[in-house]
MIDO-686750 format. One line per field, with one value per residue: residue number from 1; x, y, z of N, C-alpha, C in turn. Coordinates in Angstrom, 2 decimals. Layout:
BEGIN
i	NUM,...
nX	X,...
nY	Y,...
nZ	Z,...
caX	X,...
caY	Y,...
caZ	Z,...
cX	X,...
cY	Y,...
cZ	Z,...
END
This chain:
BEGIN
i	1,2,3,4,5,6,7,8,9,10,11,12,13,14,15,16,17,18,19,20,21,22,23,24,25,26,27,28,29,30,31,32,33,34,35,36,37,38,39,40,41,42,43,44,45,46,47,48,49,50,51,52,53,54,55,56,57,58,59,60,61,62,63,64,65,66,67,68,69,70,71,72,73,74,75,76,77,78,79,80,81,82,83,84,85,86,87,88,89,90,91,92,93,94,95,96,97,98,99,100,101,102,103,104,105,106,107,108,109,110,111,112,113,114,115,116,117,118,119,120,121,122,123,124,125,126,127,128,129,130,131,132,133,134,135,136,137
nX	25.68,27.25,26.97,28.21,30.31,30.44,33.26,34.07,33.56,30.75,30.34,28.95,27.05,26.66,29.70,29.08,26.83,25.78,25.82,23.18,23.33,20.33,19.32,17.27,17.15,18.57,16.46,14.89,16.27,16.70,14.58,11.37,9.50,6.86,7.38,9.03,7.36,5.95,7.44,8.28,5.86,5.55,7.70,7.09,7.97,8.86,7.27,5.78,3.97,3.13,1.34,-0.36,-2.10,-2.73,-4.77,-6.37,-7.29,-8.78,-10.85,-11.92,-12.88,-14.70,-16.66,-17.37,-18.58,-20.69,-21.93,-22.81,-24.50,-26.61,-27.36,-28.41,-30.41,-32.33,-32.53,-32.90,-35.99,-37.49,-37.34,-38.36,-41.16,-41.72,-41.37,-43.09,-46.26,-48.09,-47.33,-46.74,-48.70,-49.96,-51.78,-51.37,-52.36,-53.97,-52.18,-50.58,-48.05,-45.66,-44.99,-44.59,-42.51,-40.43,-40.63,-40.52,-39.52,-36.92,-34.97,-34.93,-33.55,-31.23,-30.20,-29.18,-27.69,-25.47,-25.20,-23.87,-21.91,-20.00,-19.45,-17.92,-15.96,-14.53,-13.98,-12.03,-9.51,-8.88,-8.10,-5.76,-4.40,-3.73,-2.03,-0.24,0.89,2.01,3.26,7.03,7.63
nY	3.19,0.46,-1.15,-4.25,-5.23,-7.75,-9.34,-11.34,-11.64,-11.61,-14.97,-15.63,-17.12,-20.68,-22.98,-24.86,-25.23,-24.63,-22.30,-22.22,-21.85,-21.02,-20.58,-19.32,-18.97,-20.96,-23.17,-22.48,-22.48,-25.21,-26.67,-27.87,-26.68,-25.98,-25.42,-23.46,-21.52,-20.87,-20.10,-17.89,-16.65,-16.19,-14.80,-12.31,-11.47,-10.20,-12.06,-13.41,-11.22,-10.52,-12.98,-13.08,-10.54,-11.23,-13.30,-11.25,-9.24,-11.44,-11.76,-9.56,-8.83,-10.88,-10.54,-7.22,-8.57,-9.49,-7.63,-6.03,-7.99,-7.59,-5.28,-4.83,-6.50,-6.20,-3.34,-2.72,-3.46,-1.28,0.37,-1.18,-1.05,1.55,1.74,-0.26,0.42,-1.06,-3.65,-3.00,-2.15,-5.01,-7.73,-10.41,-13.32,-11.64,-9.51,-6.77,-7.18,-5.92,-5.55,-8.27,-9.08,-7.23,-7.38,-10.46,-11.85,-10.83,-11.41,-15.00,-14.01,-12.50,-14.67,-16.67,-15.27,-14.82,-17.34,-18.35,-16.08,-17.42,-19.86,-19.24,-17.74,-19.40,-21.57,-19.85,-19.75,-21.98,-22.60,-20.25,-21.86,-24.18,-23.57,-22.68,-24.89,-26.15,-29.16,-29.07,-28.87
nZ	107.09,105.39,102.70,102.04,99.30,96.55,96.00,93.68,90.66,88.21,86.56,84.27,81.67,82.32,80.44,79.13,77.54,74.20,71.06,68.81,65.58,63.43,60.34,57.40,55.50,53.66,54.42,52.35,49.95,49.89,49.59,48.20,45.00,46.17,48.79,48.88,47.88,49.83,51.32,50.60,50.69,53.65,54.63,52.98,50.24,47.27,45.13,47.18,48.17,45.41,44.75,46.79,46.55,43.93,44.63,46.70,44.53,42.93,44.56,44.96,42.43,42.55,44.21,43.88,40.99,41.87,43.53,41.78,40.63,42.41,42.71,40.11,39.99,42.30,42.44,40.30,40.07,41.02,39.08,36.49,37.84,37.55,34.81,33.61,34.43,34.56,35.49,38.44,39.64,39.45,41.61,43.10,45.13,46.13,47.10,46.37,43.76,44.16,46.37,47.46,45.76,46.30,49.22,50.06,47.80,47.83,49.60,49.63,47.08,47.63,49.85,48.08,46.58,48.09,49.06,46.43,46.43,48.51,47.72,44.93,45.95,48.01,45.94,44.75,46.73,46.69,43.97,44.89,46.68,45.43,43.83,45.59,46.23,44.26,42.62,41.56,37.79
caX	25.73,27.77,26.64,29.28,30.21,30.89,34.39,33.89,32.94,29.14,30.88,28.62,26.52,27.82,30.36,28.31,25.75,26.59,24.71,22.88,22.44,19.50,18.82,16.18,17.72,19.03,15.24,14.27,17.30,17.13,12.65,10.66,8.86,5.79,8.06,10.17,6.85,5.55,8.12,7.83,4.79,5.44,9.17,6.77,8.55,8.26,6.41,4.79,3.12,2.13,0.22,-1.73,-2.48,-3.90,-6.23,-7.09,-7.67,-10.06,-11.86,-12.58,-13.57,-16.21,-17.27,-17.97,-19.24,-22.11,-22.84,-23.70,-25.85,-27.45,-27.71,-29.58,-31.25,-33.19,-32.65,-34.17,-37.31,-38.28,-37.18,-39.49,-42.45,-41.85,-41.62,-44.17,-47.01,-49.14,-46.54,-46.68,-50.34,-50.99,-52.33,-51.05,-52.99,-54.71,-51.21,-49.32,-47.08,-44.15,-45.03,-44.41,-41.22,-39.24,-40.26,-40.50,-38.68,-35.88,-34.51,-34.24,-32.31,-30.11,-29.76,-28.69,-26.26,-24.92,-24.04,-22.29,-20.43,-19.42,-18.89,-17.05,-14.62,-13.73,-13.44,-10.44,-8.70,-8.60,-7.13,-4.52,-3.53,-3.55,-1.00,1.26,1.46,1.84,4.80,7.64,7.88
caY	1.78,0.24,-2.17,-5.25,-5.59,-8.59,-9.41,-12.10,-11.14,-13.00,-16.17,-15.44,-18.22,-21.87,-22.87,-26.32,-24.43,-23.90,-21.74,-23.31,-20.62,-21.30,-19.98,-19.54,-19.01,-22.52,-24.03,-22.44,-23.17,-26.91,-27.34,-28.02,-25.23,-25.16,-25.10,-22.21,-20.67,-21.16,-19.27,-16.49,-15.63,-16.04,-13.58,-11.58,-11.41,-9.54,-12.67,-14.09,-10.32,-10.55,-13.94,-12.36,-9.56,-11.54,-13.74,-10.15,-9.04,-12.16,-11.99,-8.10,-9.24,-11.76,-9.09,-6.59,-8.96,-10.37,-6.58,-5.70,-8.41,-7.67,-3.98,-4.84,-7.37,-5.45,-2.02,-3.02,-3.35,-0.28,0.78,-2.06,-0.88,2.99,1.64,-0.62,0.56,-2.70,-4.80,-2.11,-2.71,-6.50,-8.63,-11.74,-13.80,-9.68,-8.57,-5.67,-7.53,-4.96,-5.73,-9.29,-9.10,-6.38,-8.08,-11.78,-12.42,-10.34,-12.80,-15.75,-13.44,-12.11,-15.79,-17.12,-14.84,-14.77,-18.88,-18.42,-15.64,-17.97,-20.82,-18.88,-17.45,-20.76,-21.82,-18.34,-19.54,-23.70,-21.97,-20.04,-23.20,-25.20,-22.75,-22.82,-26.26,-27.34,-29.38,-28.94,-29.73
caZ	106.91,104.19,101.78,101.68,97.70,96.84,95.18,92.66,89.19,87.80,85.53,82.95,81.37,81.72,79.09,78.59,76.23,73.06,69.86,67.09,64.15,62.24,58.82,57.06,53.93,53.63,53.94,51.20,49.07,49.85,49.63,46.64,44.57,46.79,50.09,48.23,47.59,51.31,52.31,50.04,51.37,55.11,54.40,52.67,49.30,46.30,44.87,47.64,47.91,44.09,44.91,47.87,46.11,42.79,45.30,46.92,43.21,42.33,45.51,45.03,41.37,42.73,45.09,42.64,40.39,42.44,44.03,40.18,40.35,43.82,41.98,38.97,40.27,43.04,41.82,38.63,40.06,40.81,37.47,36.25,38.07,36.74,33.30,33.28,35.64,35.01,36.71,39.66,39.99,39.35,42.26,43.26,46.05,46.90,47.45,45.49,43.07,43.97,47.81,47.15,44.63,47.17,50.89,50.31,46.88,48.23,50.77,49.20,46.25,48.40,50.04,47.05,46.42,49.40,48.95,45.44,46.69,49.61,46.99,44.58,46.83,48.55,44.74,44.46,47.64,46.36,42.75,45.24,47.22,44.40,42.90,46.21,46.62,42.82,42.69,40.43,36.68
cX	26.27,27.19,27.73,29.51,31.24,32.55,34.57,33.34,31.79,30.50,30.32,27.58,27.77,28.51,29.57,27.63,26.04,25.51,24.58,22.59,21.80,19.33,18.30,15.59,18.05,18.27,15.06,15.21,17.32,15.38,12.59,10.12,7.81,6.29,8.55,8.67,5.67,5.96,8.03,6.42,4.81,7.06,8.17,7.29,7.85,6.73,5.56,3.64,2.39,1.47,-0.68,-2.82,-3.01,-4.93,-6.95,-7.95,-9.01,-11.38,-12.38,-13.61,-14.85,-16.63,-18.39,-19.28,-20.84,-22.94,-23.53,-24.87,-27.07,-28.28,-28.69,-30.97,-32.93,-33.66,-33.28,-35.37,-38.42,-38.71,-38.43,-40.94,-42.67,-42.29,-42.61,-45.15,-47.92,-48.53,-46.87,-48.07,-50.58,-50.66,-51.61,-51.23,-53.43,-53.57,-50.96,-48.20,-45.87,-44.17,-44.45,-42.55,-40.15,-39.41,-40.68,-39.77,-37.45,-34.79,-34.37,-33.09,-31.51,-29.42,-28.74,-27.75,-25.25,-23.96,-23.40,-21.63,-19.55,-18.90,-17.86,-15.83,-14.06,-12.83,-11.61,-9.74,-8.28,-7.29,-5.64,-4.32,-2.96,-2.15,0.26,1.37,1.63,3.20,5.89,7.82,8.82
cY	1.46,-0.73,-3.01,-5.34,-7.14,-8.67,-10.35,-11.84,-12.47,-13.73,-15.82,-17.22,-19.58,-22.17,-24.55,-25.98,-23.70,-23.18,-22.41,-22.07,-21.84,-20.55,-20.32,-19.92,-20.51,-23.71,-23.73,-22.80,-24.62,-27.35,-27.36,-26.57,-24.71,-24.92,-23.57,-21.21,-20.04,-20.20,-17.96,-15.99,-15.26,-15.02,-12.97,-11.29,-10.88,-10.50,-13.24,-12.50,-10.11,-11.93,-13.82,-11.34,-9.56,-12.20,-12.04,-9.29,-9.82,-11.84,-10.52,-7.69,-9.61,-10.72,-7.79,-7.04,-9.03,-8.79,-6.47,-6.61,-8.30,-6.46,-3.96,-5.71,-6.97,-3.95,-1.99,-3.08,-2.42,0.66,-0.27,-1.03,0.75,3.27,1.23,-0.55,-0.78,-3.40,-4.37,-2.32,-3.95,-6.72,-9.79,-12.03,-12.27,-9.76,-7.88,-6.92,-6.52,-5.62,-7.00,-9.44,-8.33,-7.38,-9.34,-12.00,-11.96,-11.42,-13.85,-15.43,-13.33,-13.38,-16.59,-16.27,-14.76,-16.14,-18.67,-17.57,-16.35,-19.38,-20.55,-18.58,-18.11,-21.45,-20.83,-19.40,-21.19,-23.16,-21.72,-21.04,-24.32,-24.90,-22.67,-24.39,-27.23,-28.24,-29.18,-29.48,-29.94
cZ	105.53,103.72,101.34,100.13,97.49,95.82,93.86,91.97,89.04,86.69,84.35,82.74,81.62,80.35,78.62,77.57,75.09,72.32,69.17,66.69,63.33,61.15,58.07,55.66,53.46,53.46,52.67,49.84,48.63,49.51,48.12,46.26,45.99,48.05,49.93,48.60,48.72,51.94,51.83,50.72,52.36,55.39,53.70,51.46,48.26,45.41,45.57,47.78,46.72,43.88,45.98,47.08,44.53,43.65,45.92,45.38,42.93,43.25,45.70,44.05,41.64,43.60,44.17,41.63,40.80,43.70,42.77,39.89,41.33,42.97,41.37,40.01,41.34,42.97,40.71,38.77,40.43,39.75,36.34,36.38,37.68,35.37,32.67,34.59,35.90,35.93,38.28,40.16,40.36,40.87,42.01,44.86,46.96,47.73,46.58,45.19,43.64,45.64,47.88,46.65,46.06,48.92,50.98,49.42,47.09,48.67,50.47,47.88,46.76,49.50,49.31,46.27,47.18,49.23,47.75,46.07,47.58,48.51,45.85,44.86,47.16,47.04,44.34,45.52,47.47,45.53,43.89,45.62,46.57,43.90,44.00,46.43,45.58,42.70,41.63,39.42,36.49
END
């Protein structure tokens, strides 16, 4: 059994439809700084990568920062109660002072660090936005 072929070549797309080239290059040429600097980040550019990578910087900073204080802050108190054994002893409402300080004073510490680090950080990521959308002098 043969398979009929047909004789007429496909046309190809209609000729009604034309191309638009866009380029991308051309926004950023013609925008303001913070447009320019919009785009740098979203092309990935040498500079829009060294303004990711100072907010990644600050926000590793505050990180750091506020473990060192989780550190001391709770780690210190066993060091406390080694150094000074009275503390490790005293009573408060016939509990263990250390019992007290490590599983109830804990938790609101670690609460409260918890919201600055969440308020600081938002504070880093204002700074960056601030900084892409400053307008030109």
């Amino acid at each position: 059994m043969a398979i009929p072929i047909d004789p007429q070549p496909d046309p190809g797309p209609p000729e009604t439809s034309s191309r638009i080239r866009v380029v991308l290059a051309e926004v950023v040429r013609s925008g303001t700084r913070a447009e320019r600097t919009r785009a740098e980040l979203t092309q990935q550019t040498q500079v829009g990568d060294a303004l990711v990578r100072g907010l990644v910087r600050a926000q590793l900073a505050l990180a750091l920062r506020l473990s060192l204080v989780v550190g001391i802050g709770l780690g210190g108190l066993p060091l406390l109660f080694a150094i000074a054994p009275e503390v490790g002893t005293a009573k408060l409402f016939g509990v263990n002072l250390p019992w007290l300080l490590l599983g109830v004073g804990a938790f609101p510490f670690l609460v409260g660090v918890g919201w600055a680090y969440v308020q600081l950080a938002e504070r880093n990521e204002q700074d960056f936005t601030d900084v892409i959308q400053r307008p030109e002098r």
